[in-house]
N, C-alpha and C positions, 0 to 999 in steps of 0.2 A: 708402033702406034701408042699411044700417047691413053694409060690407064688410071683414071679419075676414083678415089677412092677416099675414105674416113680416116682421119688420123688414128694411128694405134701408139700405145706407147712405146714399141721399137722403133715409131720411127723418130723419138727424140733428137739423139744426138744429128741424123740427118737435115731434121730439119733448124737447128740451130745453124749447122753450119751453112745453108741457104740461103735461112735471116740475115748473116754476117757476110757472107759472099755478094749476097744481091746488095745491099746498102754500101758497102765498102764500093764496089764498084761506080755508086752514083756520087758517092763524097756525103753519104746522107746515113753511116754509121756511126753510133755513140752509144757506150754503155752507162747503162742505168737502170731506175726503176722501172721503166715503160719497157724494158724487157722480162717485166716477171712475171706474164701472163704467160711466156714461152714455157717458162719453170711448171705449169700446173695447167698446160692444155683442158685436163677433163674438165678441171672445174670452171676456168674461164669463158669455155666455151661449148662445149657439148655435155654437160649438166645443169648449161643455165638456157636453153633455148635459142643456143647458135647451133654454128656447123665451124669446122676445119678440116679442107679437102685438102688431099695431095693427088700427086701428078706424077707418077712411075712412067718412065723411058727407060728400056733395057736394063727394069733392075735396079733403075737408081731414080731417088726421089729430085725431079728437077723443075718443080714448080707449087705452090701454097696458095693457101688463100681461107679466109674465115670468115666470119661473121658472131656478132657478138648481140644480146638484146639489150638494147638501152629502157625501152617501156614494149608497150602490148603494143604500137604500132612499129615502132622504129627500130632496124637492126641497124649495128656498124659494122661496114667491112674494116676487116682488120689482116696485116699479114701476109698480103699478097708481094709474093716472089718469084721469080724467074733467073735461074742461075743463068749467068752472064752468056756462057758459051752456048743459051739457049733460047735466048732473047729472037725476040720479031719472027718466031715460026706461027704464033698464034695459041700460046698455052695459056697466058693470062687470061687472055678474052675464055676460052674453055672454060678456064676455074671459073672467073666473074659469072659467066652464062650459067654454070650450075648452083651455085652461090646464088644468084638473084631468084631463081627458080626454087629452091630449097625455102630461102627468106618466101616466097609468096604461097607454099605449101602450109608454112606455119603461122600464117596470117597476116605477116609484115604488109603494110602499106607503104612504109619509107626505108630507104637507107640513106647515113651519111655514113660519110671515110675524112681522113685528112690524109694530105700528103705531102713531104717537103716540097719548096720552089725548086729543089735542086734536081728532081724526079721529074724530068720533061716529057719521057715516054708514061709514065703511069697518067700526070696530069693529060695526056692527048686519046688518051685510052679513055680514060673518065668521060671524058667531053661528050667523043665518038659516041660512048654509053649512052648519053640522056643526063650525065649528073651535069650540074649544076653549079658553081662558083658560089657562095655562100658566104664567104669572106675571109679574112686574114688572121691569123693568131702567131704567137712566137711559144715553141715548145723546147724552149733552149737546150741547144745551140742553133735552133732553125727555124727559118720562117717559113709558115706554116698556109695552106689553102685548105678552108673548110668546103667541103661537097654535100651537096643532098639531090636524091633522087624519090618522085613518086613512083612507084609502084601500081596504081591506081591506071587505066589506061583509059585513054578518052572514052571507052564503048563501055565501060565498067561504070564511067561517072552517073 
């Protein structure tokens, strides 16, 4: 069974090679600066009013996902992974499920994410979610889909 938990710092080196594992497999890996947020987990993310969950199967960490505060309503999902040999059993949706429930605990009303064109199951995941199409950017070397979702449900409005 599939154990949902808060990043710690042993699990660094794991979760790097997760980052790299799951992108390498879509064509949608490239090293750079938009990887230094991995470098300083606490502060990027859970010192600044996000979350970064992981996902332990037998011991080994085989799924991610985070959220980051852009303002006082809006988080970004950031960092969602599923190693390859572990793909379409339903662990993404698990993290995103707790992830969105975390973001509405600390008072988020919105989240957006991007994610490459190249990422056809993450973009189909999205959808399924409630986010929303938002429009196109290029984060070179990829062209890019922005997302947004309310948080806000019709009975709330």
């Amino acid at each position: 069974m599939l154990e949902i938990r808060r990043y710690q710092d042993a699990d660094k080196p794991a979760v790097w090679e997760l980052h790299r594992r799951a992108l390498e497999a879509t064509g949608a890996y490239f090293p750079g600066k938009w990887n230094d947020d991995l470098s300083d987990i606490q502060n990027h993310y859970l010192n600044n009013g996000g979350e970064f969950l992981v996902g332990i199967l037998d011991g080994k960490i085989v799924c991610m996902g985070a959220f980051r505060r852009k303002s006082a309503a809006l988080a970004e999902i950031k960092r969602m992974r599923v190693l390859p040999e572990y793909q379409r059993r339903g662990f993404g949706q698990i993290i995103l499920n707790q992830l969105e429930a975390k973001a509405i605990q600390l008072g988020y009303t919105e989240l957006c994410l991007d994610t490459t064109t190249l990422q056809i199951a993450a973009q189909q995941m999205y959808e399924k979610n409630g986010f929303t199409a938002a429009g196109r950017g290029k984060v070179p070397p990829f062209e890019v889909i922005y997302y947004h979702k309310s948080l806000i449900s019709e009975k709330t409005k």
